[in-house]
N, C-alpha and C positions, 0 to 999 in steps of 0.2 A: 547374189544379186537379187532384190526384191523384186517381184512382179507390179505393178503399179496400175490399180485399178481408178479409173475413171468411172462418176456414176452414171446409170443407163439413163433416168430420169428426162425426160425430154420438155423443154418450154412449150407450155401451151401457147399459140395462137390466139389474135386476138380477134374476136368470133363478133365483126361487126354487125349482125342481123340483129345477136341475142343481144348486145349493149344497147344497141338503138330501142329494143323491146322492153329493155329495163326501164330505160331512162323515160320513155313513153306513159310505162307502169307507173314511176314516179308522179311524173306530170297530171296522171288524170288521179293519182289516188289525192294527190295536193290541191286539184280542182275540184274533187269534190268535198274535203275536210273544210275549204273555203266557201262552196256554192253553195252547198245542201242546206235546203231548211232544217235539218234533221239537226246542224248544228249553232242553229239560232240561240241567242240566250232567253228563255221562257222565265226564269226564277233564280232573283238574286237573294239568297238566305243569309240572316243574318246572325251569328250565335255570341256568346259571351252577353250583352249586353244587357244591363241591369240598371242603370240610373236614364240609358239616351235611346229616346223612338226610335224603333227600326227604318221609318221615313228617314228621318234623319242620317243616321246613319249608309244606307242607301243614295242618299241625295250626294252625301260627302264623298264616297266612291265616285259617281259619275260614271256608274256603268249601262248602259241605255239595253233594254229590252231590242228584242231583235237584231241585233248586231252577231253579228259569227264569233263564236269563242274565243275561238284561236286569235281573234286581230285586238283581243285587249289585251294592251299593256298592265300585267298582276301586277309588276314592281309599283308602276305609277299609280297605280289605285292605292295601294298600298300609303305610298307615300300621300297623297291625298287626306286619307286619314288618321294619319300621325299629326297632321297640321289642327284638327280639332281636340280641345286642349284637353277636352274627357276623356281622350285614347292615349294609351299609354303604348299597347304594339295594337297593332292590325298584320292580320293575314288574310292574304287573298287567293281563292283556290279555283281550279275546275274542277265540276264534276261533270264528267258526258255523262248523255249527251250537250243538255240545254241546261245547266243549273250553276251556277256562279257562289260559292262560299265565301262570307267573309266572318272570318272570328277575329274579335276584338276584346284584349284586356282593357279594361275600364280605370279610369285613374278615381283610389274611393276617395269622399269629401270627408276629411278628417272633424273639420269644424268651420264653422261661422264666422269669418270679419265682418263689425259692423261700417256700412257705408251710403252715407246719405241714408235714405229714406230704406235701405234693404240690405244685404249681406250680401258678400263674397265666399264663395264656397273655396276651400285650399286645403288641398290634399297633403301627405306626410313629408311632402318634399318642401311644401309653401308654394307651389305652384297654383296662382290661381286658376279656378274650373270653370268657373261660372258664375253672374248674379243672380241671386234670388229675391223676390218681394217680400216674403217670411221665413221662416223656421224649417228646417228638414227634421223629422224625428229622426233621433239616435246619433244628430250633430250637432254637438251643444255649440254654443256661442262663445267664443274666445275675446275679454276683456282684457284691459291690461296693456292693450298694443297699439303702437301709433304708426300706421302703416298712411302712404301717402296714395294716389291714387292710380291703383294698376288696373290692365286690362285680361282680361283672361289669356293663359300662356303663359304670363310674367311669373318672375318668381317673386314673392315677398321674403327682400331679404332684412331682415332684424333676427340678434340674438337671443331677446327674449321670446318671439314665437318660434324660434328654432325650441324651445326649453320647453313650451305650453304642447306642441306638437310629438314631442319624445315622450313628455308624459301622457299625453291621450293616445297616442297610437301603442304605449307599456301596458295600458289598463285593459281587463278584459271585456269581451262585450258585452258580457251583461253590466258589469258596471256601468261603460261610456253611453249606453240604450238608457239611463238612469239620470244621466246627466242633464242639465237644463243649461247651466254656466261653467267655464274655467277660467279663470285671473290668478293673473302672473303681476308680484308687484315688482317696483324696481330694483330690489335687492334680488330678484330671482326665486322668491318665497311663492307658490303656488297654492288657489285653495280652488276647491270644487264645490259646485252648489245642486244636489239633485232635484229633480222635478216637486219631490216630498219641501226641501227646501233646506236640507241638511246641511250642513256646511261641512267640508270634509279639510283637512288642510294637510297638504300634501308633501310640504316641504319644497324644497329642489329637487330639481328633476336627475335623480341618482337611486338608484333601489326601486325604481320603476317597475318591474315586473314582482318584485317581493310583494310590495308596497298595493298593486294591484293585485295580488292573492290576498291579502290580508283584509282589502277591503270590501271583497266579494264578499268575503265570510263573514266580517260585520254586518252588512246588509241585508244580507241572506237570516241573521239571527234576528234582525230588528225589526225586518218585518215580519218574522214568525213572530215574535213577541207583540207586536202591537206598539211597543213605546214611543215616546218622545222623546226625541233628539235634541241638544240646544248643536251640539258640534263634534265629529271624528277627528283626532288630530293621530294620524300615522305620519310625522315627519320623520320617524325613524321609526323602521317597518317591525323592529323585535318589540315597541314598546309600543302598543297603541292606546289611546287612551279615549273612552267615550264621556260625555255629561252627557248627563240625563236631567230635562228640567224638574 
């Protein structure tokens, strides 16, 4: 017959003094993470941002100076500025004691709609960004497309600026920094026109990134050379073919 041990182990008691002492502890360390100036918000920083004022961006949060840290809602800041159509994410952060982060990826402006009297900026998705009264450098003008009238946020949806958008966002930046125009005609035939006045013709939009090595290196040789251009025709990235006036 086994011997059958029970173990010695005894239940603690519940040691009403110390729980009232904890819970005390809690309450005042919670009134003062809420009371204390110490956790005032002094400076809302703003990072990522490269096309939109930091005002701006600040205004879009809605995070108010002096307010206690801890009673803003991140999420909803957050969400705040998702809703303006140049942010593509927003993060919203604390840093104790008094400093508020917010980093924001930026939605880039791929190219130029022309509308009425100034341009729509629309990034590689066709989401409109914003209107401008002139030209941005290093975003050429997109011709060729008959876009009806959207507001920023919206997307512009046609096939052919899905086509003109594939090819500028294939090419690299020294090229697209080069560019002044891009026209798409209705067959889907694309041609480029740089700042010099080059005509580049690009084919369809298929061999995109060859197509865009190929023509870096053209460029890169013609302006060492000095020469005149009348037209670049890489519609097919193995054979490219330059005239020279």
């Amino acid at each position: 017959m086994k011997d059958t041990f029970q173990s010695g182990k005894k239940k603690r008691k519940w040691n009403a003094p110390e729980s009232l002492f904890f819970i005390f502890l809690v309450l005042i360390t919670g009134y003062v993470f809420l009371r204390s100036p110490l956790f005032e918000i002094q400076r809302v920083v703003v990072r990522g941002n490269q096309y939109l004022v930091e005002d701006n961006v600040r205004n879009a949060a809605d995070i108010g100076l002096g307010v206690n840290i801890f009673k803003i809602n991140l999420a909803a800041a957050a969400d705040r500025l998702k809703t303006v159509p140049m942010i593509k994410e927003a993060r919203v952060t604390r840093v104790l004691p008094s400093t508020v982060l917010i980093t924001v990826t930026e939605r880039r402006p791929l190219g130029l709609l022309p509308a009425g009297n100034g341009f729509f900026e629309v990034d590689e998705e066709g989401i409109c960004l914003q209107q401008t009264g002139s030209g941005v450098p290093g975003v050429p003008i997109i011709t060729g497309v008959q876009v009806d009238v959207v507001k920023p946020g919206e997307i512009v949806e046609t096939e052919l600026l899905a086509d003109v958008l594939m090819m500028i966002s294939g090419l690299p930046d020294e090229v697209v920094n080069q560019l002044s125009e891009v026209h798409i005609d209705p067959d889907g035939q694309i041609k480029a026109y740089t700042l010099d006045r080059i005509k580049c013709r690009l084919g369809e939009a298929v061999e995109v990134r060859e197509k865009g090595v190929v023509l870096a290196r053209i460029l890169q040789e013609l302006q060492k050379q000095g020469a005149k251009v009348d037209y670049i025709d890489i519609s097919s990235s193995g054979k490219p073919v330059v005239k020279y006036y």
